[in-house]
N, C-alpha and C positions, 0 to 999 in steps of 0.2 A: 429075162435078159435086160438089161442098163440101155435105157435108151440114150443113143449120142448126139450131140451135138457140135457144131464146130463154131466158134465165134470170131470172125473176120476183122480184127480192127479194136486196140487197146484201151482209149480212152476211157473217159467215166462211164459212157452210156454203153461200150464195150465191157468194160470189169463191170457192173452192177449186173448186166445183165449174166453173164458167166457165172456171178454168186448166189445169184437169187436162181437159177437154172439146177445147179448143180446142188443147193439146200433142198429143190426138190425132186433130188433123187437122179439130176442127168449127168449122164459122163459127159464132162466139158472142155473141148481143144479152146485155148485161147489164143489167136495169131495176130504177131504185131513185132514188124523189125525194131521199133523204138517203143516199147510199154510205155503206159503214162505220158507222152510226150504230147506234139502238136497241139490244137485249141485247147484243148482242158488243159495243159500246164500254165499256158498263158493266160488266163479267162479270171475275172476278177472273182469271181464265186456268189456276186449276188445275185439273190432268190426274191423278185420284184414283179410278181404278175400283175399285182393290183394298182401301183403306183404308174408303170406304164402301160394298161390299158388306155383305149381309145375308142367312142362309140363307132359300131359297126363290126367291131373282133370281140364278138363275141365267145367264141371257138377259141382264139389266143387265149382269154380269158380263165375260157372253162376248161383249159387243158392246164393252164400252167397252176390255175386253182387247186387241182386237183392235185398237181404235184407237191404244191407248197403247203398243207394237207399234210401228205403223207412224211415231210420232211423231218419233222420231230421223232419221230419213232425210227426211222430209217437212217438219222443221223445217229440217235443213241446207241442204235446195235452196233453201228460203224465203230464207236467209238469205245464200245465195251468191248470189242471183239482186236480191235488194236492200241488200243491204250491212249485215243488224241483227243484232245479239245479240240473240235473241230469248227463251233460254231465261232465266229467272230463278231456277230450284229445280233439283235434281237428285235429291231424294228427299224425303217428308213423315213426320213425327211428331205421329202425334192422342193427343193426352194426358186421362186420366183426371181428374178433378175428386174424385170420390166413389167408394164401393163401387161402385152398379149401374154406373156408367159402368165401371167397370175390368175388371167379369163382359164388358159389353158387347164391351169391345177381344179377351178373349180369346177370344169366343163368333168375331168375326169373325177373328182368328186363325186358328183352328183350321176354320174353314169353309173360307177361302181354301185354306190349305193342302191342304186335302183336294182343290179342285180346280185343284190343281197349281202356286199362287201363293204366293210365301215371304214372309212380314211377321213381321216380328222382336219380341218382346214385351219391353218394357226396364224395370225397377223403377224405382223413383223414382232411384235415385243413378246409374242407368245413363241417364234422363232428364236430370238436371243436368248432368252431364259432359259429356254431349252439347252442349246448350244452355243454359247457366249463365243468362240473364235470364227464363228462364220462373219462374212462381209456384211458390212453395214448399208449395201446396195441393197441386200434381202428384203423382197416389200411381203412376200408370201410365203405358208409353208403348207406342205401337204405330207400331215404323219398316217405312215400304215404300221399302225402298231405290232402286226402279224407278219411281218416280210423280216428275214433273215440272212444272214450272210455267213459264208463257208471261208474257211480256207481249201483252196483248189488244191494246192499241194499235197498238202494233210491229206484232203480227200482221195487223191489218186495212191498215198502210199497206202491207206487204209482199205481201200476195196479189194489192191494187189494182195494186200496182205490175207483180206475176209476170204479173198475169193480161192488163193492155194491154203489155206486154212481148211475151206469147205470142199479141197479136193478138185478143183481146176487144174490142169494142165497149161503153163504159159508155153509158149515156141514164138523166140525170138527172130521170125521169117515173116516176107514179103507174102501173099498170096495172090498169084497173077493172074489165076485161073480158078473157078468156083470144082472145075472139072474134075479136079485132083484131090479134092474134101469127099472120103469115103464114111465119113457119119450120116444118120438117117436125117437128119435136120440142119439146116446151115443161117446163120445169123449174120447178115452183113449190117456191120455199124461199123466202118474205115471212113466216115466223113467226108472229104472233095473228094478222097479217091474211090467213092461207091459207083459213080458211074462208069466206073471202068471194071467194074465187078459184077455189073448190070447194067448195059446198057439200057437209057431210056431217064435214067434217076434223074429228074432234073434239079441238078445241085451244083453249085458253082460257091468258087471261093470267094470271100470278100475279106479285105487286109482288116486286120486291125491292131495298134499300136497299144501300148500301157508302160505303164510307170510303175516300180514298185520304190516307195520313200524308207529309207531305216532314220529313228527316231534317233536323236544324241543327246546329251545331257542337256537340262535347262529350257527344249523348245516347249513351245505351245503343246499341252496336247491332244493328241486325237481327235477329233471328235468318236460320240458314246455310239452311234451309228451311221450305218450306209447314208450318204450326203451323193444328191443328187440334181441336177440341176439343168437349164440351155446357157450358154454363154454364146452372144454372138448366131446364135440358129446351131450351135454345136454342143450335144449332148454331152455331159458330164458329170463325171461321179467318184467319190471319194468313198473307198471301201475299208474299215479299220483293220489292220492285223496287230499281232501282239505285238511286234517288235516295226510295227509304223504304219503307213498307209499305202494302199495302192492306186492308184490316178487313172481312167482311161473314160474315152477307147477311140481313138477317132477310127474312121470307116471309109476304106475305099475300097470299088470296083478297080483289080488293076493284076489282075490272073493272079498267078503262085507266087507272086513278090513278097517275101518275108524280111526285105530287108527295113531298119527302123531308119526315116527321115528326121534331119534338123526338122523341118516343118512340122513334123509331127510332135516331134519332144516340143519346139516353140510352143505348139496352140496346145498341148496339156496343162504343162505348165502356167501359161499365161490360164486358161480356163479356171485349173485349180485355185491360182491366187484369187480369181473374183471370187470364188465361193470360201474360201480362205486364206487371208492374206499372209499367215505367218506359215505357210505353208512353205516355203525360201530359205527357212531355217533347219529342212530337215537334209538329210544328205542323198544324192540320187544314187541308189544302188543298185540300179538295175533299167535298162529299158528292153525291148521284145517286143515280138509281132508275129501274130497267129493269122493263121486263114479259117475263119469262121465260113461253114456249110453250111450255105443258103438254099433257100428255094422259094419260087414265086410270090407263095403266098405269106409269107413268115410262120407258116407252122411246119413241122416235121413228116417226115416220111417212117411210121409206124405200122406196117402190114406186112400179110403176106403175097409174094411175086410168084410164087409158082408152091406145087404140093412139097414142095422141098425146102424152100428157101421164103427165109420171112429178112425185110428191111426197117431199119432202127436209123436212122440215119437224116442230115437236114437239118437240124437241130437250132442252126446259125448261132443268135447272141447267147440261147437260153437254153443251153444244155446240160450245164451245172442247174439250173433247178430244174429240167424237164428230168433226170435222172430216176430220179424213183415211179415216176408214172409210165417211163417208158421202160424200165422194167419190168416192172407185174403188169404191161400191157403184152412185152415181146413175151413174158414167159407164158401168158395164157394163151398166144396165140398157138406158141409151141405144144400146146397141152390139148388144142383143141374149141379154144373158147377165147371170146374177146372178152376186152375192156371197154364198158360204154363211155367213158370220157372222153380215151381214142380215139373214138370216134371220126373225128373231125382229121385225123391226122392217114387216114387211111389211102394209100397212094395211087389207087384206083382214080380220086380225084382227079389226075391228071392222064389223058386218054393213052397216052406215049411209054406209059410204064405197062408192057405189056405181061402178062400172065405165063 
């Protein structure tokens, strides 16, 4: 008999696991009033564990490594199975502004490195040659030749697509109660609204705004890769898509507010220009604002909560590349066996998630 499952919550880390569940061998309810919607629609798609590590996350590290890893092979089947170009990037440069930021890039240089990951440090003229439309403030650059970037969109039509391909079930509904899920197995990944689905999850939303730019005749173009940066003590980064760029992300603690601020679009904008100033020349077509599922530690909630029920969920900035590891983590736990990378993500950690 078909072992079932039921998968609570649509997005990527919801559809990936659904696909990879049901390729081996499980009957798979998928539930979600809006498919594809919430953070993963809005979420820039880059795949950057090694460029923002910092000593002491080592765990952040070793878990997003592990995903970034797996993303080559996981994008191709993506992409063979729905027909899309999915990648956009094929390596990123976070660029200095100031003195402390440039101590910054090489504090994480040299971290990385030590545990076992190569990120190349480039002077300013080795910055420009590279990418000739960045700002002429640039004093540093820090290249990871291995860090990639998705189109987020692509990716959510493409999983929807793998995953009733492979025989998933979607059902366009709320799930308000785990109670009413009569399959042997239940996978909660609904992101801020997991702790309403399990009491204990400690996950909380935090705002975040973005930009997407469409390119018009005759501008500057692109830059070749993910462009990243501090402007002002405000993280920033410039993600390529085919038809322009996308700009984010500023971040606030401020509940379920999805609506996007002049403030907000202000300091994007102003940010993107220092990192590139002919950036003014493309035309704004789009702003939006997602609530990224946080939790205390910035790593994820990857385990199981009870003999029934396993959570996928927490994800916050990095859940477009936490996706393939938190797949073949959720589906092994469902099979009976973990993932030692996981590890770290296991929600025992926190004593309030109870069993």
């Amino acid at each position: 008999m078909a072992r079932s499952v039921s998968v609570v919550g649509g997005g990527v880390i919801g559809l990936s696991i659904a696909w990879r569940a049901a390729r081996n061998g499980w009957s798979v309810t998928l539930y979600d009033p809006s498919i594809g919607s919430g953070a993963s629609w809005v979420a820039g798609g880059m795949l950057a564990p090694l460029s923002e590590g910092w000593p002491g996350e080592e765990s952040v590290l070793e878990l997003g490594s592990a995903s970034l890893d797996r993303w080559p092979e996981f994008g191709k089947e993506l992409e063979a199975g729905a027909g899309v170009d999915l990648f956009t990037s094929e390596s990123s440069l976070t660029v200095a502004l100031d003195g402390a930021d440039a101590e910054d890039l090489r504090t994480i240089a040299e971290w990385v490195g030590a545990q076992g990951r190569d990120l190349q440090i480039l002077n300013r003229a080795e910055v420009r040659a590279l990418e000739p439309m960045l700002g002429r403030g640039v004093r540093l650059g820090l290249l990871a030749v291995d860090e990639l970037a998705v189109d987020n969109r692509l990716l959510l039509q493409a999983l929807q697509r793998c995953a009733v391909d492979a025989g998933v079930e979607l059902i366009g509904e709320a799930v308000r109660s785990l109670d009413g899920l009569g399959t042997d197995q239940i996978v909660v990944t609904a992101g801020i609204a997991s702790p309403a689905l399990w009491p204990g999850l400690p996950v909380r939303p935090v705002k975040g705004e973005i930009l997407r730019l469409r390119a018009r005749p005759g501008v500057t173009p692109a830059p070749g890769r993910t462009i990243r940066g501090s402007v002002h003590g405000r993280p920033a980064y410039l993600v390529p898509r085919a038809d322009g760029i996308v700009v984010g992300a500023t971040q606030y603690e401020s509940g379920n507010d999805t609506q996007v601020t002049v403030a907000g679009v202000r300091d994007l904008i102003a940010d993107a220009e220092a990192l590139m100033p002919a950036i003014g020349e493309y035309e704004l077509r789009e702003t939006s604002a997602g609530l990224r599922p946080m939790t205390p530690d910035n790593l994820p909630l990857i385990g199981r909560v009870s003999d029934r029920v396993v959570v996928a969920t927490g994800h916050g900035r990095n859940g477009i590349l936490l996706t393939p590891v938190t797949a073949d983590a959720t589906v092994a736990l469902l099979e009976g066996s973990a993932l030692v990378e996981a590890k770290a993500a296991d929600p025992e950690r926190f004593e309030k998630v109870a069993r």
